[in-house]
N, CA, C and O of each residue as an XYZ file, in Angstrom:
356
protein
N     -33.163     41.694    -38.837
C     -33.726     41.032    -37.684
C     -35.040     41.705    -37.311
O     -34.953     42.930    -37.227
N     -36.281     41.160    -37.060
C     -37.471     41.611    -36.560
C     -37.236     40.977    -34.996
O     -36.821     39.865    -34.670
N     -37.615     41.982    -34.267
C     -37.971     41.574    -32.539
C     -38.658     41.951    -31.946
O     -39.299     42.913    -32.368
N     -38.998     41.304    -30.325
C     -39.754     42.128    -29.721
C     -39.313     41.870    -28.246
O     -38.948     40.739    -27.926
N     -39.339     43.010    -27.233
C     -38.734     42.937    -25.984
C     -40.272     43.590    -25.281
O     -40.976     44.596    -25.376
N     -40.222     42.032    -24.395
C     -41.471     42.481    -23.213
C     -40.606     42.984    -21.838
O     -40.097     42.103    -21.144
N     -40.493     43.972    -21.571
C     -39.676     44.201    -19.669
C     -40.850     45.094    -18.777
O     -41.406     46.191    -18.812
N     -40.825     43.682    -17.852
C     -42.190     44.456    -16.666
C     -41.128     44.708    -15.439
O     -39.942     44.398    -15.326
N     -41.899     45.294    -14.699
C     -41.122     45.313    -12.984
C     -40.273     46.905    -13.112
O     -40.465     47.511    -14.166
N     -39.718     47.302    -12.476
C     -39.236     48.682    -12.348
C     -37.131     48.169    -12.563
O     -36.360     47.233    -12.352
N     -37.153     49.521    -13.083
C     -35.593     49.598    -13.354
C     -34.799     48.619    -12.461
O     -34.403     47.691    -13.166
N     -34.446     48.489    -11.267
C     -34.187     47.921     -9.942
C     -34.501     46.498     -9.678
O     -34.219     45.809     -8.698
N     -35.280     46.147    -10.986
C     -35.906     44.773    -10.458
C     -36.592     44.323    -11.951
O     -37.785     44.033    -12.031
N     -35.598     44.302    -13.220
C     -36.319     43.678    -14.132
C     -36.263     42.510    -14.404
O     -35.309     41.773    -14.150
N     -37.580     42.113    -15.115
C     -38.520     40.866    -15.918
C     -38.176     41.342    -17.516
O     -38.309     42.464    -18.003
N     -37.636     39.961    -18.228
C     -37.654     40.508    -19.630
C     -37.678     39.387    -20.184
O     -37.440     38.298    -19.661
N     -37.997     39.639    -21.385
C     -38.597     38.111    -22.750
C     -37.753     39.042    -23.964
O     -38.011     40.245    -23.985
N     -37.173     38.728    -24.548
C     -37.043     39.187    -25.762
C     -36.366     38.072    -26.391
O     -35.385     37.396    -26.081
N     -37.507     38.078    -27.763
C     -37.186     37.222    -28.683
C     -37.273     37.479    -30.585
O     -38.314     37.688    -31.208
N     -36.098     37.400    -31.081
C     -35.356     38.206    -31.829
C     -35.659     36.564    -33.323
O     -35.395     35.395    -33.043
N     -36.381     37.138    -35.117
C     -36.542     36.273    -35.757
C     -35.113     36.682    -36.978
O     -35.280     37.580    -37.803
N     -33.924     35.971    -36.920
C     -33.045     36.490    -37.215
C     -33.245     35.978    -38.791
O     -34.130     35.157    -39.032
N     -32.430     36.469    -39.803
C     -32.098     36.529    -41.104
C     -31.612     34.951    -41.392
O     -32.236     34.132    -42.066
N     -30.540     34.773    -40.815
C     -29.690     33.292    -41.124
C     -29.074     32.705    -40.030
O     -28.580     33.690    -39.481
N     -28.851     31.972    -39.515
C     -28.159     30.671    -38.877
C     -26.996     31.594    -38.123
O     -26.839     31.625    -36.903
N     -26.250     32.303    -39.052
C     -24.888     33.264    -38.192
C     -25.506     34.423    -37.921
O     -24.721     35.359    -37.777
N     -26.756     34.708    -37.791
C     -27.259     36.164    -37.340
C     -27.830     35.665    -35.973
O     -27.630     36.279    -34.925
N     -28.709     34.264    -36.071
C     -28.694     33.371    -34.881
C     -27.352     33.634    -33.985
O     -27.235     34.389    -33.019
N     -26.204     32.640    -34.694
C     -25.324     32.852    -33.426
C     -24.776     33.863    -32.805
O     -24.672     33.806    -31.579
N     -24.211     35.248    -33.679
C     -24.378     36.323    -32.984
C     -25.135     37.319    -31.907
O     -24.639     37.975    -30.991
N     -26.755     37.182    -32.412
C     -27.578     37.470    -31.460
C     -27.522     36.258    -30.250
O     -28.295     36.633    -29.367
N     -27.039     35.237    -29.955
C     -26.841     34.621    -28.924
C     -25.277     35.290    -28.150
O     -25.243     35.826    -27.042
N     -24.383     35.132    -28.839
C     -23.524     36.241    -28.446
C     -23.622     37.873    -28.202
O     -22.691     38.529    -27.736
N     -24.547     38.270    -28.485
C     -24.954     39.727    -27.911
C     -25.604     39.396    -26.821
O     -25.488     40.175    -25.876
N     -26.447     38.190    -26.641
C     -27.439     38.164    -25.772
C     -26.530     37.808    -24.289
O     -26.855     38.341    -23.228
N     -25.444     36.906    -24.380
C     -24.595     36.705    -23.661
C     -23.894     37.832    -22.716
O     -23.944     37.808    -21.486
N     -23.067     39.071    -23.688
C     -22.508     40.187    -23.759
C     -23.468     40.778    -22.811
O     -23.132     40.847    -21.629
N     -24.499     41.167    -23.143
C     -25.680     41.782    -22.546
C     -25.496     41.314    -20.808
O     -24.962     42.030    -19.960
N     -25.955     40.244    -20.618
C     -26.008     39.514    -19.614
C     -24.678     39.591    -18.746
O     -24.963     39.496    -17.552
N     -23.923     39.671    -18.871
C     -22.026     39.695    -18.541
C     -22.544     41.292    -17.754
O     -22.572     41.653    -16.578
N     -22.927     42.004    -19.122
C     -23.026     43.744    -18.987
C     -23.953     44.147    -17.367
O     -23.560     44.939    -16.511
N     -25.298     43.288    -17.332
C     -26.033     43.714    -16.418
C     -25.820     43.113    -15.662
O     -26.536     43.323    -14.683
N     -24.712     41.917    -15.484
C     -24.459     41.424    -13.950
C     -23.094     42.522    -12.921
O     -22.862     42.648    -11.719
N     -22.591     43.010    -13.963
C     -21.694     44.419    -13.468
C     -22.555     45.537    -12.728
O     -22.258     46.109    -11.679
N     -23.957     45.760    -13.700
C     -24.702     47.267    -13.561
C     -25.411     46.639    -11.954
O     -25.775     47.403    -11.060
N     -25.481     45.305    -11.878
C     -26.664     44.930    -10.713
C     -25.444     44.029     -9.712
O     -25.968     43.208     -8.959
N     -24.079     44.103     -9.650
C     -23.327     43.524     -8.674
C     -23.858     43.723     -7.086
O     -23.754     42.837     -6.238
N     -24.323     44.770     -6.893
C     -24.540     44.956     -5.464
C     -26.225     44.452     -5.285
O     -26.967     44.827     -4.377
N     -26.365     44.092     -5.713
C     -28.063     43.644     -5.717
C     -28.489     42.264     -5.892
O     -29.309     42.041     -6.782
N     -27.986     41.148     -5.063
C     -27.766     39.771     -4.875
C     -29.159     39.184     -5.797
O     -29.063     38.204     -6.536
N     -30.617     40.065     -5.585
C     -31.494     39.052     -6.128
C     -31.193     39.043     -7.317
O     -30.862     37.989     -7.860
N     -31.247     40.322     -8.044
C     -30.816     40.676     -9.648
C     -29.475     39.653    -10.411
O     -29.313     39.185    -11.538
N     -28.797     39.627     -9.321
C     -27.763     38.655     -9.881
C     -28.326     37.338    -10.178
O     -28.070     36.675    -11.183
N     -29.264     36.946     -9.040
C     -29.307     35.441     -9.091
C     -30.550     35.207    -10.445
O     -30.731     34.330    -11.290
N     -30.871     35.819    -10.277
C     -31.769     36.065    -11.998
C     -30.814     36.366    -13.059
O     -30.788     35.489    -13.922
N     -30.051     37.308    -13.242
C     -29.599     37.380    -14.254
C     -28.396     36.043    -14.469
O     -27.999     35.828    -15.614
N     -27.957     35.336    -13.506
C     -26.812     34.285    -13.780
C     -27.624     33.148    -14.254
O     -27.118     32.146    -14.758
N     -28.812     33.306    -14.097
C     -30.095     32.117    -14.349
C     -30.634     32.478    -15.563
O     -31.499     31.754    -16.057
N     -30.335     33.293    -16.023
C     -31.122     33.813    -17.414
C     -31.028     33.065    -18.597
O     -29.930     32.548    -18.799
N     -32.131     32.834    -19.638
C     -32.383     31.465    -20.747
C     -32.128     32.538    -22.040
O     -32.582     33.618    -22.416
N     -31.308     31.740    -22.395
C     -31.031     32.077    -23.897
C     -31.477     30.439    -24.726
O     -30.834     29.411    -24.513
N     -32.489     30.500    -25.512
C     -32.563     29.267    -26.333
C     -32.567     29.768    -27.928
O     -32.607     30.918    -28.365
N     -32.527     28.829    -28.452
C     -32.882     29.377    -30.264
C     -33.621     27.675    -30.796
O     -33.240     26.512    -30.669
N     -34.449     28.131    -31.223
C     -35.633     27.327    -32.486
C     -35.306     27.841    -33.979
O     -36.034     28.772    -34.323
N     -34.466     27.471    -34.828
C     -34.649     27.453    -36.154
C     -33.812     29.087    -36.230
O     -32.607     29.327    -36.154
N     -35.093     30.123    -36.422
C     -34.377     31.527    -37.258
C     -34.573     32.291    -35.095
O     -34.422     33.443    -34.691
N     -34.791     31.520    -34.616
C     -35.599     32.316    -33.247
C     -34.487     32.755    -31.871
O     -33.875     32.046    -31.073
N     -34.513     33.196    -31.922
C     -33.285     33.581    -30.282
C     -34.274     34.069    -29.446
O     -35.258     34.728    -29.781
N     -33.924     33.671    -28.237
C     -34.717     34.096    -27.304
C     -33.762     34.449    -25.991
O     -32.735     33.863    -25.647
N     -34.313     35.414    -25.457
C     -33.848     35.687    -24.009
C     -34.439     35.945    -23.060
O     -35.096     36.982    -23.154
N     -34.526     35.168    -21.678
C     -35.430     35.174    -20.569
C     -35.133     35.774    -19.343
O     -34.947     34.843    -18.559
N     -34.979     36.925    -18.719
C     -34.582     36.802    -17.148
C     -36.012     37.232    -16.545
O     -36.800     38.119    -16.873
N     -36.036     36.244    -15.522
C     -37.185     36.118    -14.499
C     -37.042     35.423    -13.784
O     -36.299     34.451    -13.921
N     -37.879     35.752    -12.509
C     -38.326     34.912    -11.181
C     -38.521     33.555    -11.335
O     -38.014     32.880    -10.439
N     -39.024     33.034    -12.085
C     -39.194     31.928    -12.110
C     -38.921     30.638    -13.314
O     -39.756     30.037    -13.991
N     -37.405     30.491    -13.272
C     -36.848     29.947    -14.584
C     -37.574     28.488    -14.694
O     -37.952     28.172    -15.822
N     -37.787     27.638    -13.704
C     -38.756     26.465    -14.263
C     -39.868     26.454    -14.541
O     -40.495     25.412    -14.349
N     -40.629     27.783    -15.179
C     -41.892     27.259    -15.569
C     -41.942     28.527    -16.970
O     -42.917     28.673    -17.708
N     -40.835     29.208    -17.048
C     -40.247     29.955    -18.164
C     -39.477     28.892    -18.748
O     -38.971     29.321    -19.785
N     -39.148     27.625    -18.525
C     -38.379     26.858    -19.564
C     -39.170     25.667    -19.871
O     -38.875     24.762    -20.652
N     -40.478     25.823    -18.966
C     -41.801     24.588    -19.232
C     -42.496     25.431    -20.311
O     -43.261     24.762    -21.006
N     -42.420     26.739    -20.624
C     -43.180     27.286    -21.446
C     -42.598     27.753    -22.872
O     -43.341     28.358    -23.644
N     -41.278     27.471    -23.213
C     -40.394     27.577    -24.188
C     -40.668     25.821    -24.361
O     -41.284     25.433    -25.353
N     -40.199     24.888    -23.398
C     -40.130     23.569    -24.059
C     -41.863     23.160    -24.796
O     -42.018     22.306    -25.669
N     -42.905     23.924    -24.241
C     -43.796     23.803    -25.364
C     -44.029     23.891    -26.116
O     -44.860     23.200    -26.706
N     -43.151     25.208    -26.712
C     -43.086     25.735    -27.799
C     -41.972     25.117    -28.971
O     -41.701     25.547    -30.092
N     -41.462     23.950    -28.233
C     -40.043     23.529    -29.404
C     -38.686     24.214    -28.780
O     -37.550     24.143    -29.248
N     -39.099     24.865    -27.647
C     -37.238     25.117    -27.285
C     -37.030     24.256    -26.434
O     -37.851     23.943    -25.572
N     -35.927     23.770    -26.563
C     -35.236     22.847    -25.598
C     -34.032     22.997    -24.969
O     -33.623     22.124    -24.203
């Protein structure tokens, strides 16, 4: 798998993109299942922190072809206007 993880904002309050160009089709669905796992993981680490939740329960997992992607941010409708340009849907 080749990837790359963008995370801005401070520990307490992250922004993240990471999008992962996997090997085959079942390396796809796994990295969607890690990406899931992940997400499960940091809604435990950020329970007491209502905004963090409502971002992370909002968070975009899409896949294009070999591509997984994962989104948590402030602003999921114009993070999913900017994936649907790109071919994610």
């Amino acid at each position: 798998k080749e990837f790359f993880t963008f995370v801005t904002g401070l520990a307490s309050n992250p922004n993240e993109v990471t999008v992962i160009l996997c090997n085959n089709e079942d390396a796809v669905d796994q990295t969607v299942a890690s990406f899931e796992k992940y997400i499960e993981k940091e809604i435990q680490l950020y329970k007491h922190t209502s905004s963090e939740i409502d971002k992370l329960e909002n968070a975009i997992i899409k896949t294009k072809g070999l591509y997984a992607i994962l989104c948590v941010c402030d602003d999921y409708s114009k993070a999913n206007t900017i994936l649907q340009e790109y071919g994610f849907d």
